[in-house]
N, C-alpha and C positions, 0 to 999 in steps of 0.2 A: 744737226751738229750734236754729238756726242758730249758728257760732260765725263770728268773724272768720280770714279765712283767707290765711295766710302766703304770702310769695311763692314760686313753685315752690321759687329757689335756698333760699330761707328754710328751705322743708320739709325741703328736702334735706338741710338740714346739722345733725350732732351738737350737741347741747348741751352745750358742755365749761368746765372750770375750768382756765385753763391753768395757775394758782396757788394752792391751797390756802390761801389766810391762816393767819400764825400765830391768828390770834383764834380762827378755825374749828376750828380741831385744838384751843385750849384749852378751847373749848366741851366739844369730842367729851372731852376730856381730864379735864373738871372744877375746873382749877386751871393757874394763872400759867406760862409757860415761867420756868426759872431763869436765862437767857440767852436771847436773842433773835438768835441766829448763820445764819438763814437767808435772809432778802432782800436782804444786800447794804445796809441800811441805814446811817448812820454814828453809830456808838455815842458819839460824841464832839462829835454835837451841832452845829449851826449856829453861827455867830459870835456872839457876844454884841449886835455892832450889828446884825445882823439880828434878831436878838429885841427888840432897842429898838424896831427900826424897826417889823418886826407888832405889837407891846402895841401903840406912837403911831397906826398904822392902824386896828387895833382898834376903836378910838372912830368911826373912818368906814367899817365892815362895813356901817352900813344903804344905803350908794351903790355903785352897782355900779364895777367896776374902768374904768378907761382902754380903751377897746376896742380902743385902737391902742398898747396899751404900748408909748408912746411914748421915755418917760422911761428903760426900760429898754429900749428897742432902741436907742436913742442911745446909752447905755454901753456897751452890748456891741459896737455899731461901734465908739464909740474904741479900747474893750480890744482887739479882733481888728483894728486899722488899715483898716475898711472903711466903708460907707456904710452909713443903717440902712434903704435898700432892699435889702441883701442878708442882710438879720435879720428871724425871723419866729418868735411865741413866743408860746409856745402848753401844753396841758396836759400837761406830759413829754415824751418822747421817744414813750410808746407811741400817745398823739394825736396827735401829726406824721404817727405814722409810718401810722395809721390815712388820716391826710389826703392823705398824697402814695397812698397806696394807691387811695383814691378818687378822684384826680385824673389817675391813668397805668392802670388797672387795670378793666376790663371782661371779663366774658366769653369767657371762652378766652385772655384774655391772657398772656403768659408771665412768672413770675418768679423768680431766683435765689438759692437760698441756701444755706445748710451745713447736712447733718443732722445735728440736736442743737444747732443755732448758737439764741439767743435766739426764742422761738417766736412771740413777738407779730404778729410782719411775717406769718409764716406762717396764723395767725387770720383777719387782716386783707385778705390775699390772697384765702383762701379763702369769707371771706365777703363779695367784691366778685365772686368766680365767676372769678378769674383760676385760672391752672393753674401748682403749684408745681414746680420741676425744682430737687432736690438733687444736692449733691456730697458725699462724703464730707469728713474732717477727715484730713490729712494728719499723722498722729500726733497732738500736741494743739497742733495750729495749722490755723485754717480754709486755705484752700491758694484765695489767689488766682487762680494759674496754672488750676485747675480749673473755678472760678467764670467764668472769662474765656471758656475755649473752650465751656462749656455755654451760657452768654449766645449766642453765634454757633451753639452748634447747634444753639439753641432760639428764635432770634428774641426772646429773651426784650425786656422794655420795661425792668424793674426788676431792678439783681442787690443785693443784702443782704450786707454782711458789718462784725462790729464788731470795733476795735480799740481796745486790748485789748477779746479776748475774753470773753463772758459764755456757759458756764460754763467754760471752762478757764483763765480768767487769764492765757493766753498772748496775745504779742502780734507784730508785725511792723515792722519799722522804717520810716520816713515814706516812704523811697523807694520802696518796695515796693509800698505804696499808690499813689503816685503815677505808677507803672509802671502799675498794675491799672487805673487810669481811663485812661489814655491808651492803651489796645489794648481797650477795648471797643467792642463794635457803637457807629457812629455814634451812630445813636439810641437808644439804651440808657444809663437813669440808674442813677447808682450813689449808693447810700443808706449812707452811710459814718455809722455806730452809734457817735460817742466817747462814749459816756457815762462811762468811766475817764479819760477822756483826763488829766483833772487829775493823776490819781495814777499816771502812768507814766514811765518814762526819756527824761530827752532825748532828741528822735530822733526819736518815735514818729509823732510829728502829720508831716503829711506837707505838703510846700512847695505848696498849691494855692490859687490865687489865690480868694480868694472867688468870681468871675465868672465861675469856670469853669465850660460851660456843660453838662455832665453829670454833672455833681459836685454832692450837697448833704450837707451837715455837719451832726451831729444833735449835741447836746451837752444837758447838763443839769444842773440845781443839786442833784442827787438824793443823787450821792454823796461826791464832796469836800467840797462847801457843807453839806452836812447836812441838807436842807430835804426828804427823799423823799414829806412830806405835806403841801406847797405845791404840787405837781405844778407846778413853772417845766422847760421845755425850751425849747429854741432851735435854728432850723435857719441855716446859712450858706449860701449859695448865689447864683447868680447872679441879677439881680434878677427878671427875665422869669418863672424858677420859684419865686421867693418869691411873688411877685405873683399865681400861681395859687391859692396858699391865699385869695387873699381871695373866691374864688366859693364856697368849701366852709366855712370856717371858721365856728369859733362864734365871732363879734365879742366875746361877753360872758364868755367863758369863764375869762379869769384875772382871782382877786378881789384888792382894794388891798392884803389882809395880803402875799401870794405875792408881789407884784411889789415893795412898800416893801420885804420880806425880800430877795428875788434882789439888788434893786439896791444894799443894802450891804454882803448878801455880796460882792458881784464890787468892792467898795472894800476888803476887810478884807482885803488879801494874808496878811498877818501871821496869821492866825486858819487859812489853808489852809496855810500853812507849816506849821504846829503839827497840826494834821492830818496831813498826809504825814509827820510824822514820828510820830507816834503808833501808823501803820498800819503805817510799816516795823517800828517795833515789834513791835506784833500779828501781824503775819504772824512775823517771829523767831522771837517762841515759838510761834503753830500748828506751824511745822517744826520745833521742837524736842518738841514733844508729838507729832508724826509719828513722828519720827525714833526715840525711844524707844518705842516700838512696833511697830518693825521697817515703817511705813509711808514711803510717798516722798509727799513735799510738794514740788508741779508750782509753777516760778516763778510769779511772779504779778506784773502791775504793775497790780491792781487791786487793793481794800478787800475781797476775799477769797482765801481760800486752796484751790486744789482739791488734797485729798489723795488718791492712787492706794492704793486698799485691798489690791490686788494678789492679788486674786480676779475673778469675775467679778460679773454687776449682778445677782442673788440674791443674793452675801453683801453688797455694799455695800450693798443695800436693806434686808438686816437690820441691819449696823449701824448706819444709820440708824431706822429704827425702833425699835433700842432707845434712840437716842439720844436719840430724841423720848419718848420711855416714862420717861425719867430727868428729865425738866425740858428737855433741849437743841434748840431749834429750829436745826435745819440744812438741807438741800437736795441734790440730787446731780442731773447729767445724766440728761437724758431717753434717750438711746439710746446703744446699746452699738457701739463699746467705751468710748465713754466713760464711760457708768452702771460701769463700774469703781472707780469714785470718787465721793464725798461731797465738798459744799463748805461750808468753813466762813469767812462773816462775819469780818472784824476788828471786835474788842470792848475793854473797855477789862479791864483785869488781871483782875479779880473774875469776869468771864465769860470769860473763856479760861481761867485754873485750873478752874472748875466745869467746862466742857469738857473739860478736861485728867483732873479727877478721874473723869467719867464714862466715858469712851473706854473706858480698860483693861475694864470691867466691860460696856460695848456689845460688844466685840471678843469677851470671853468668850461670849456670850450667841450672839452669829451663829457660833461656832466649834461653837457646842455647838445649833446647827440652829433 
């Protein structure tokens, strides 16, 4: 008997998990994480009128969603001062970024990005048969200056990089950015990853006109809105490359709960104020639970904290592992020297103390091999 048979590049490629699910581990585990500090989620919850707004959708789950999310690409032009041809929204950031992949991305294609920088882009590359061309991380900040000349000496199509970063929590000031796109190859687009953007320092977002025409803006209601299982993202860009999404795109792909939710998120300022300030919070005491432990807690203008174990990625991967052995979902960089470090989630009081009470007793446990 004959089986169906994969396309060559299909064969060829690993079968990976580029995320372990908390649920997975608590499977393997047998019981609940006591905190949930590992995806970046926001432990403080969506707005309250976004909860209205999904329960009152709710009742219309049997209709499929707006295929033109309409009503929320119109908001999101007003909020950003643009047109809603230059808004296209869709399932996260990692299904954008999956779509611009397949629509710039063939075969030996070339594309840029940081090793150990967020891996999604790099899945999604490699399983369109493009060819991936890293740079290193210039301490703990991706190093656009490197990303720039490897784009020219690689012909690359596509260069990657997100600010604030995801795993280091570091990030680069707007003009920096704005620098980076304007000295890249002509025709070479830049896939600028804000998914923190909400929760970073003035400055950060960079002066570029939506229309810019190698430029496209990834954003999402993942982490400041609360929403990280509605899956809402949004790309800003100029209209010509919005407009290519509509030959790849899944029409049906966002349901009425996720878009009634996004669209009162993005009216509740007040509910994201309260937020960012929750997180500056959270993150205070992660550096003070650092800190008493003779650890460094890396700034962060994101809703995590990367803490530097100040070893190398063997004992951070042990205290991680016992951390997760304690009840603590956490996470750390994929590659060294960043895997020097563990990231931990902002959470609300009750899950940063049990963090806090476990640490010392993980620390013991990796000291002692």
């Amino acid at each position: 008997m004959t089986h169906p048979r994969l396309t060559p590049l299909a064969a060829s490629l690993p079968a990976t998990v580029p995320f372990v699910g908390p649920e997975a581990q608590e499977r393997a585990r047998g019981q609940v994480f006591t905190a949930r500090l590992g995806a970046n989620e926001s432990a403080f919850g969506p707005s309250p009128r976004a909860i209205a707004a999904m329960q009152q959708a709710a009742t219309e789950v049997w209709m499929y969603g707006d295929p033109e999310s309409h009503d929320l690409r119109t908001a999101l032009a007003a909020h950003h001062g643009t047109d809603i041809d230059n808004i296209m929204v869709g399932e996260g950031i990692d299904g954008l970024l999956g779509l611009l992949v397949r629509l710039y991305i063939s075969a030996g294609d070339g594309a840029v990005t940081s090793d150990g920088a967020y891996p999604t882009f790099n899945y999604h590359v490699t399983g369109f048969g493009g060819v991936l061309h890293k740079v290193p991380y210039a301490g703990n900040h991706e190093d656009p200056a490197a990303l720039i000349a490897k784009a020219h000496e690689t012909g690359a199509k596509l260069v990657y990089i997100a600010n604030p970063d995801n795993p280091m929590g570091s990030w680069h000031q707007g003009h920096v950015i704005a620098d980076m796109a304007a000295n890249l190859p002509a025709d070479c687009l830049l896939l600028l990853d804000e998914a923190y953007i909400d929760l970073a320092p003035h400055g950060t977002a960079p002066d570029i006109a939506a229309d810019t025409p190698n430029v496209i803006r990834l954003r999402t209601f993942s982490k400041g809105h609360g929403m990280a299982g509605a899956r809402v993202g949004y790309a800003i860009g100029a209209a010509d490359v919005i407009a290519g999404f509509q030959k790849v795109r899944n029409h049906f792909g966002m349901c009425r709960m996720s878009q009634a939710g996004a669209l009162a998120a993005l009216q509740d300022s007040a509910w994201i104020d309260h937020v960012r300030t929750a997180i500056a919070t959270s993150r205070a005491a992660i550096g003070r639970i650092a800190a008493a432990h003779g650890l460094t807690a890396l700034p962060s203008a994101t809703n995590f904290v990367t803490i530097d174990c100040g070893q190398d990625g063997a004992f951070a991967r042990a205290v991680l592992t016992a951390l997760v052995a304690d009840g603590i979902f956490v996470r750390m960089p994929f590659v060294t020297p960043q895997d020097r470090c563990i990231r931990v989630s902002c959470g609300t009081p009750d899950q940063i103390a049990a963090f806090g009470q476990s640490l010392p007793q993980a620390l013991d446990r990796a000291k002692g091999g």
